[in-house]
C-alpha positions in Angstrom: -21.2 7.2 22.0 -19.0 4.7 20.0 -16.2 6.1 18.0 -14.9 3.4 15.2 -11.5 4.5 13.7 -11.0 2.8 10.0 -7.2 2.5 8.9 -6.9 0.7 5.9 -3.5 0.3 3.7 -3.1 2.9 0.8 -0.5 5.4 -0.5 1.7 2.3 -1.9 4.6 2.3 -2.1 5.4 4.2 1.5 2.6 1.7 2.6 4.8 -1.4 1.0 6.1 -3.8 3.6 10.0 -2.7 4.3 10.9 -6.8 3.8 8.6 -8.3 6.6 8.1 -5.0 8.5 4.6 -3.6 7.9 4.4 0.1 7.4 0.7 1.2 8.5 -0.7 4.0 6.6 -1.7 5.0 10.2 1.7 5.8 11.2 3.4 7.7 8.1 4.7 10.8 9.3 3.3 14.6 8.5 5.6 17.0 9.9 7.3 14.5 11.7 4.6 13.8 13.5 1.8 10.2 12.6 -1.1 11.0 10.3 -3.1 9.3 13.3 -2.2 11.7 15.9 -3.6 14.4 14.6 -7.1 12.0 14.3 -6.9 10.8 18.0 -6.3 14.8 19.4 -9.1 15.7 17.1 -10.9 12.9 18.5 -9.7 13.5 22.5 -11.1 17.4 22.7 -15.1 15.9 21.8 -15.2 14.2 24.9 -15.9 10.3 23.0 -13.9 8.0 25.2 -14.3 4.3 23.6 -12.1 4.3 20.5 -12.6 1.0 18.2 -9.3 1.0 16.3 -9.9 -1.7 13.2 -6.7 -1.9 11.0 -5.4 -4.3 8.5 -4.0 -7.8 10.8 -0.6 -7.4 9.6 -0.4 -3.8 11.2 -2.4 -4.9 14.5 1.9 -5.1 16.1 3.0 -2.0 15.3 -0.2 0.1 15.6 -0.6 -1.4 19.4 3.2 -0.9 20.0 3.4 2.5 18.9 -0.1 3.6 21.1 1.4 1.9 24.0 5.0 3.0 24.1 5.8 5.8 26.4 7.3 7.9 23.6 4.4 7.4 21.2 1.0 8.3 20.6 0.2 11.3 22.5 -1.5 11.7 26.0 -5.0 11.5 25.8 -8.3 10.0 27.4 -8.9 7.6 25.1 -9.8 3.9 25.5 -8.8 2.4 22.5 -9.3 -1.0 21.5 -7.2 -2.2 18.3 -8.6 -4.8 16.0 -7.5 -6.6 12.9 -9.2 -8.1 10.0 -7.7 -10.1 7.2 -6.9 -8.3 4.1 -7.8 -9.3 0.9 -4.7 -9.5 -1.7 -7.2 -8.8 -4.5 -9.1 -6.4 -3.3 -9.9 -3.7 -0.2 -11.9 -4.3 2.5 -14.7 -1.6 2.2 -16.0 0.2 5.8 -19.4 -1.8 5.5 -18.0 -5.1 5.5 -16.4 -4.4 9.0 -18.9 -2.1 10.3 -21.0 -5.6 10.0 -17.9 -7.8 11.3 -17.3 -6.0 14.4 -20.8 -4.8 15.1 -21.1 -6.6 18.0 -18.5 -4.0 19.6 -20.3 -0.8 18.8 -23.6 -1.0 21.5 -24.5 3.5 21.1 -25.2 5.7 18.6 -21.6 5.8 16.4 -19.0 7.9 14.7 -17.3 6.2 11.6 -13.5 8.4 11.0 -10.8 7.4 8.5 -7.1 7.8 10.0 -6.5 10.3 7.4 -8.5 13.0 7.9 -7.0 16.3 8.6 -9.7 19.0 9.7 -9.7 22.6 9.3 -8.4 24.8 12.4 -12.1 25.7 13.5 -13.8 22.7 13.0 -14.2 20.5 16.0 -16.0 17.2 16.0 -18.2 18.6 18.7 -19.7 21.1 15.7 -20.9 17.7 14.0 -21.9 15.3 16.9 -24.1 18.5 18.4 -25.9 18.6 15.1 -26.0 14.9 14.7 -27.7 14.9 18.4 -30.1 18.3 17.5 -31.4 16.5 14.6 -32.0 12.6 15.8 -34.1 14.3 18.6 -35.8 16.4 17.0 -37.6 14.5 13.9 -35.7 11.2 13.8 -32.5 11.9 11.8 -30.3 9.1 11.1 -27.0 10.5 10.5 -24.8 13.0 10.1 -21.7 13.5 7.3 -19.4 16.1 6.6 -18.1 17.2 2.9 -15.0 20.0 2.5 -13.2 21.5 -0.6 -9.8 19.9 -1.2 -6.8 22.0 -1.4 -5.1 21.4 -4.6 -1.5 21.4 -4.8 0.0 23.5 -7.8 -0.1 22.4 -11.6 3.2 20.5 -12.2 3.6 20.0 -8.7 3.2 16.6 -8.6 4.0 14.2 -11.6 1.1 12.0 -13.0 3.2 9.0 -12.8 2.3 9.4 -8.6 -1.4 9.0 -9.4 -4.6 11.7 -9.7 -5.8 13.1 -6.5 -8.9 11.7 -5.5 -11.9 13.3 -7.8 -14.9 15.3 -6.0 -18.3 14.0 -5.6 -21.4 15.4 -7.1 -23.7 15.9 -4.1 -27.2 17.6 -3.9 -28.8 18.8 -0.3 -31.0 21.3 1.1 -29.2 24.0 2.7 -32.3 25.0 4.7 -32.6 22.1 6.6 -28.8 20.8 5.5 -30.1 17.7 4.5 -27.7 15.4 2.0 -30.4 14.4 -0.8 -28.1 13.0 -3.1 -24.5 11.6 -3.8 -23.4 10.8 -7.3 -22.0 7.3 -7.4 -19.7 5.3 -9.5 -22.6 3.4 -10.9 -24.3 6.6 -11.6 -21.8 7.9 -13.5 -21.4 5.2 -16.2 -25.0 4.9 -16.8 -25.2 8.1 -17.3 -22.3 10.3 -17.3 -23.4 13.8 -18.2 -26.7 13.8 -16.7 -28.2 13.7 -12.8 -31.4 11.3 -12.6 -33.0 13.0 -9.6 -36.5 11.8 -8.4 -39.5 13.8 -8.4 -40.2 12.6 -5.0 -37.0 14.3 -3.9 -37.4 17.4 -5.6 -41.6 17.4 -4.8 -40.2 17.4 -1.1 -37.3 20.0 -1.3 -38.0 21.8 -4.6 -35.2 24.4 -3.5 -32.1 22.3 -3.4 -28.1 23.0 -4.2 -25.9 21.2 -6.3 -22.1 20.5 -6.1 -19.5 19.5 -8.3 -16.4 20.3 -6.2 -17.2 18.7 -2.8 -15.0 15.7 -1.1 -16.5 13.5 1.2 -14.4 13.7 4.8 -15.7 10.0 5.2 -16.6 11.2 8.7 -20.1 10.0 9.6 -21.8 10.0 12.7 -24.6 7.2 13.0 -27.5 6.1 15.1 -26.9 3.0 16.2 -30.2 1.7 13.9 -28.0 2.2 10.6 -26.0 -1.4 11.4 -29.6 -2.7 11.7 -29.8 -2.1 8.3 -26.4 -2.5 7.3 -26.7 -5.9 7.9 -30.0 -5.9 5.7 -28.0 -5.2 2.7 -25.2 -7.4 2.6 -23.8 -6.7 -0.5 -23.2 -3.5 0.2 -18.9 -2.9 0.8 -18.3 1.0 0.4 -20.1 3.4 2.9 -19.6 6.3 0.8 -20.1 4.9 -2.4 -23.0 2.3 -2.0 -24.7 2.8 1.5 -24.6 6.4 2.0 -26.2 7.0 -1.4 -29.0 4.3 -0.5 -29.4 5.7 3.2 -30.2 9.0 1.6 -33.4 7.8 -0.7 -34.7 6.4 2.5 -36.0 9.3 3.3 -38.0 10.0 0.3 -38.7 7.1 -1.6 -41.7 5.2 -0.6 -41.2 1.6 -0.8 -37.3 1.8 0.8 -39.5 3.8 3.6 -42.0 1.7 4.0 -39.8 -1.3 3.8 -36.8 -0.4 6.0 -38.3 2.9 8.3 -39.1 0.5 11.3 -35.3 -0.5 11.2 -33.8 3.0 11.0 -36.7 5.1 12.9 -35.9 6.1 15.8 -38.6 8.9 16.8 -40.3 6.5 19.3 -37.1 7.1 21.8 -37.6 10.9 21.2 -41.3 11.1 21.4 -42.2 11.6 24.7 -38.7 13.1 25.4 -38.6 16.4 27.0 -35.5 17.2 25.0 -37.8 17.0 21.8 -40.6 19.3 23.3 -38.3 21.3 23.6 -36.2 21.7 20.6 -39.7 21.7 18.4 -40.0 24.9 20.5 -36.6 26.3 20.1 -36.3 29.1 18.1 -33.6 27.4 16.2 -36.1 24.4 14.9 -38.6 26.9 14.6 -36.6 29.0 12.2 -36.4 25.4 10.0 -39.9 24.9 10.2 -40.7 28.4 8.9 -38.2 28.3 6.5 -39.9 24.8 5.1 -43.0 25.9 4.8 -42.3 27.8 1.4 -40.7 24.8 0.0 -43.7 22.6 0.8 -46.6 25.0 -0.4 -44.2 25.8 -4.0 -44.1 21.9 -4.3 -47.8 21.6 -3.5 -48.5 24.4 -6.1 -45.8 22.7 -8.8 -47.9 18.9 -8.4 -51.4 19.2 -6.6 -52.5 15.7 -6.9 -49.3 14.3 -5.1 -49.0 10.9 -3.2 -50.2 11.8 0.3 -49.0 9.2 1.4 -45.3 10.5 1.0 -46.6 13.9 0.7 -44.5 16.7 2.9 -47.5 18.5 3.1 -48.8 17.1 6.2 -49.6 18.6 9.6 -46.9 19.5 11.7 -48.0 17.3 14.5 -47.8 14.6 11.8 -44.4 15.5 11.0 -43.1 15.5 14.3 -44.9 12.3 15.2 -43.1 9.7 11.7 -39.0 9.8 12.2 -37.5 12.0 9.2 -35.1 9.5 8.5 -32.9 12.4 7.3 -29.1 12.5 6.7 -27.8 15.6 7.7 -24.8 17.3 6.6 -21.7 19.7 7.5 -20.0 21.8 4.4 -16.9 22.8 5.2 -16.2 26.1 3.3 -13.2 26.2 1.2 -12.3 29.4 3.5 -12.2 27.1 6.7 -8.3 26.4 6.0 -6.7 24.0 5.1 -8.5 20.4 5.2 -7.6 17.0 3.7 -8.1 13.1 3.3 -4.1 12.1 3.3 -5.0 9.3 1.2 -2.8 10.1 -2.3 0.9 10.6 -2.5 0.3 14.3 -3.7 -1.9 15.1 -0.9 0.3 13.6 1.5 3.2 15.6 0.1 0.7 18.8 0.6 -0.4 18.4 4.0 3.2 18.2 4.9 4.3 21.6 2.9 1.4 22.6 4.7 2.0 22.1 8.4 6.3 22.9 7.6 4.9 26.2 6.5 3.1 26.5 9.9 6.5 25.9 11.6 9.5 27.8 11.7 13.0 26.6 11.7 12.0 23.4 13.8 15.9 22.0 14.7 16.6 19.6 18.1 17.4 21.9 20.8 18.8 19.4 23.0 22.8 19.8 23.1 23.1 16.0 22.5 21.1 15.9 18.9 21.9 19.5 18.3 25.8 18.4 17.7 24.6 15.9 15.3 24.0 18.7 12.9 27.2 20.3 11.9 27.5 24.2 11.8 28.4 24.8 8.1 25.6 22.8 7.1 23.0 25.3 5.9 19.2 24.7 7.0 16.3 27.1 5.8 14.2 28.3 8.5 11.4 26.6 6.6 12.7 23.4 7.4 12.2 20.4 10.1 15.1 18.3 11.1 14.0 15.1 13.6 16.2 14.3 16.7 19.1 12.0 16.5 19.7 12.9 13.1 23.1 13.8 11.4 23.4 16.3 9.2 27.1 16.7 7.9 28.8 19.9 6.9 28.5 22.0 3.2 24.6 20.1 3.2 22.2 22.6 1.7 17.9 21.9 3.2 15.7 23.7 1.9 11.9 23.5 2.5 12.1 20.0 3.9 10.9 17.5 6.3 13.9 14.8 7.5 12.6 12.1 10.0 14.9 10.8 12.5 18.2 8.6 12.9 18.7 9.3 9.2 22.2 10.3 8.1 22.8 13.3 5.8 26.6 12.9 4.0 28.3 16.3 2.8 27.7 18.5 0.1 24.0 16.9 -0.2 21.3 19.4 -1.9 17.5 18.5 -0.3 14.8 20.8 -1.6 11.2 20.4 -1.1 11.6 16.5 0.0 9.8 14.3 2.8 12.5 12.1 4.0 10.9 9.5 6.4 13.2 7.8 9.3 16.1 5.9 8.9 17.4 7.7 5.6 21.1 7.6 4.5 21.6 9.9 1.9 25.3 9.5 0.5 27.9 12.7 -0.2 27.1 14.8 -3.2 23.4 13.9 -3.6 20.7 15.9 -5.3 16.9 15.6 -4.1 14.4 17.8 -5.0 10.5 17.1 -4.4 10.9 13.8 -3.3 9.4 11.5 -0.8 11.4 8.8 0.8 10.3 6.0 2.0 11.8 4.8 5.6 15.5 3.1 5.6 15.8 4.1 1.6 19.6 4.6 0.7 20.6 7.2 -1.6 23.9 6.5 -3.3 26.9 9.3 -3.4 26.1 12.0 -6.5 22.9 10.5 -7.2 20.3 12.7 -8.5 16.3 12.0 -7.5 13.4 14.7 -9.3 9.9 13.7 -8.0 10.4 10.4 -7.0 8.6 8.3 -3.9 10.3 4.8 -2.8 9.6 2.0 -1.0 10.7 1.7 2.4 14.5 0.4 1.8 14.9 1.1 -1.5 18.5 1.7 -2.3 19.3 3.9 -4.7 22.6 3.1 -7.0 25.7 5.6 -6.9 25.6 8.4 -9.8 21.8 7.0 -10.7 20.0 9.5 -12.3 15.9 8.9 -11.9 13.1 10.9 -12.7 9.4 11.1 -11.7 9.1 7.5 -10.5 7.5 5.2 -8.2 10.8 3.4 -7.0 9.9 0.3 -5.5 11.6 -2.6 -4.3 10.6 -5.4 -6.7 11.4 -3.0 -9.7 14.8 -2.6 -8.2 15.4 -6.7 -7.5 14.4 -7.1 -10.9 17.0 -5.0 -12.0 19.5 -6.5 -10.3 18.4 -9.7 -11.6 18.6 -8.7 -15.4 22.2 -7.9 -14.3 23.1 -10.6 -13.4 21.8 -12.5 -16.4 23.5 -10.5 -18.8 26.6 -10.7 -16.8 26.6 -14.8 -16.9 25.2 -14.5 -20.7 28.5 -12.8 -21.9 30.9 -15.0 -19.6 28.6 -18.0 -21.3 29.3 -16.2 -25.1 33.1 -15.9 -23.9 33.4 -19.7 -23.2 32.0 -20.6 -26.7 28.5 -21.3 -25.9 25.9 -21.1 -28.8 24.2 -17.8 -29.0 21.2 -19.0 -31.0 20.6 -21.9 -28.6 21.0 -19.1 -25.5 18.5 -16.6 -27.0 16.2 -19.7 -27.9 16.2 -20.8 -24.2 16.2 -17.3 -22.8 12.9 -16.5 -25.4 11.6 -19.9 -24.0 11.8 -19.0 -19.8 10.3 -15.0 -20.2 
């Protein structure tokens, strides 16, 4: 089996180029540690070997470097193959576009993973690649995906200025057979945005179904390989979760999509005369689904009598075992599992790592060398994580904080709550509290930062005062720039110069 890893750009500005050094989403550290490592160890225990790594061409260098270096990515079996495609600077490249670029690559059944996916404790991707395989050989299934509750950080936690976490989706599925019947779309929403259109041919076939309002998609799918058949069938489709998904699920029960695309996705003929499908329409397990269908079907029979056999569940069983189901199937992560997340918004990144620091205590360099670095007056809460070859000097206060490496933490400096990426210098006297900082950002001396994010090498003036901001460089060039102007505007006023002509010509450039 294939395993396709998708890492596109996101959380801007951390993901903002530090001057013509990339910073890949893939690589942003949680707990000190890349968001993709915890992805590729998740990925290492199923026993998938062939990783296709796709990623944005202008992180292609530091992806590879990183996976191949000694001291980076950790040990595992994995064969990984990175590739790049060109970014668009209008728009994102969706996961069906290069599921159809780089199909040639993927020859077995599939699994589809974003970078950014944190699972719960419990949940291994074996749990959804063994139902993926129970399903596909038993009726024809098409595809497994996976939906959890997101953990939401506190109210006020987070300003709005960061952006909204990412919304949950309106699903509908049978938990009988835990099928996914339905996924409420973009599209769906503005035509009609306070009611579900659900067709009776859905609700003829599972009358008994369950409705969500609070699920988030994982955007972990596994595939038969017969979905990029018809993938490339529809090749206007860009967003798996928001165009294809939804359409792969009305295959199943809407007549003409069956009867036009079923050849392309069916893949019961390979399980037919299988002795693994003898056997698991035997098993108690598909047994207990049978039984537990029947109900359904007769209630649906009794609800519309005079129903399209010809899409009709009420068939023989031998009939049903003998046409693929062309089902998707579908994991529901309970919000009980623990803690799961898509790291793909500045507020949850800032979550997940509150989240993991809280699973840590008092993580400090033990080695004598970077142990020195940090002086012994400088107070550092057991509920905090200080990276190697970091300097921390003395009267610092850190409190419930993550501090990357080779940064540089100047006396009498107050940290609280902050994600300080690598490369930091952080002048004497500073304040920081519930910030994130971007790599090589420079914090002036007795600056104060509330909230704020920056852009990797973002400098931050002396005494500055900011809060609740997205501090990015071109905000802070600009700055500079108005500076300057007014600087040479007054020297110009000094010398004589006309101030209605200079307003005139300055009204005339903006």
């Amino acid at each position: 089996m294939n395993f396709m890893l998708n890492v596109l750009p996101s959380l801007v500005p951390l993901t903002s180029n530090d001057g013509d050094e990339a910073c890949p989403k893939a690589l942003l550290p949680i707990a000190n540690k890349p968001v993709i490592d915890y992805t590729l160890s998740w990925l290492d225990k199923s026993g998938i070997k062939d990783v296709l790594l796709i990623c944005p061409s202008s992180h292609r260098a530091a992806i590879s470097h990183y996976l191949h270096s000694d001291s980076g990515a950790p040990s595992t079996s994995l064969s990984i193959d990175v590739q790049a495609f060109d970014e668009s600077p209008e728009s994102a490249v969706g996961a069906c576009t290069l599921l159809r670029q780089f199909s040639s690559r993927i020859t077995t059944d599939f699994v589809l993973l974003p970078c950014d996916f944190i699972p719960p404790p419990n949940l291994t991707l074996c749990t959804l690649l063994d139902k993926f395989r129970t399903d596909s050989v038993a009726d024809g299934a098409i595809a497994t995906s996976c939906w959890f509750t997101a953990t939401r950080p506190e109210k006020g936690a987070v300003p709005e200025e960061w952006g909204v976490l990412s919304p949950p989706t309106s699903i509908v599925w049978d938990k009988a057979s835990n099928t996914l019947l339905y996924v409420d779309t973009p599209d769906d929403v503005d035509r009609n945005g306070e009611d579900f259109e659900l067709r009776m041919s859905m609700l003829s076939r599972y009358p008994r179904t369950t409705m969500s309002l609070s699920y988030q998609d994982s955007h972990v799918y596994v595939c038969k390989h017969s979905v990029l058949d018809a993938l490339q069938q529809k090749g206007h489709f860009d967003s798996f979760k928001e165009e294809f998904l939804p359409w792969l699920c009305k295959v199943q029960y809407q007549r003409t999509k069956r009867e036009k695309y079923g050849q392309v996705l069916s893949t019961i003929t390979n399980n037919s005369g299988s002795s693994q499908s003898i056997a698991l329409r035997h098993s108690t397990l598909k047994a207990k689904e049978r039984n537990a269908s029947r109900p359904q079907r007769k209630a649906a029979q009794a609800v519309d009598p005079v129903q399209d056999t010809t899409n009709s569940p009420v068939d023989s069983d031998a009939e049903e075992e003998e046409q693929a189901s062309l089902r998707v199937g579908v994991v529901v992560i309970p919000s009980d599992a623990g803690f799961t997340a898509r790291v793909n918004t500045l507020p949850a990144y800032l979550e997940a790592n509150r989240h993991f620091l809280s699973q840590t205590s008092y993580s400090l360099p033990t080695d004598p060398v970077n142990r020195a670095l940090i002086d012994p007056k400088a107070q550092i809460s057991a509920d905090s994580m200080v990276a190697a070859s970091t300097k921390v000097e003395e009267r610092t206060n850190i409190k419930k904080s993550v501090i990357g490496k080779h940064c540089v933490i100047s006396r009498n400096v107050k940290v609280v709550g902050c994600v300080i990426l690598d490369h930091c210098i952080i002048a004497e006297g500073a304040k920081l509290e519930g910030c994130i900082l971007g790599k090589n950002t420079k914090v002036g001396a007795k600056a104060e930062l509330t909230r704020c994010v920056t852009q990797a090498g973002y400098e931050v003036d002396a005494g500055e005062t900011v809060k609740n901001e997205k501090l990015e460089i071109s905000d802070w060039t600009a700055a500079s720039q108005e500076e300057s102007t007014e600087d040479g505007s007054e020297g110009d006023s000094e010398e004589g110069s006309e101030e209605d002509g200079s307003e005139e010509q300055s009204s005339e450039e903006d």
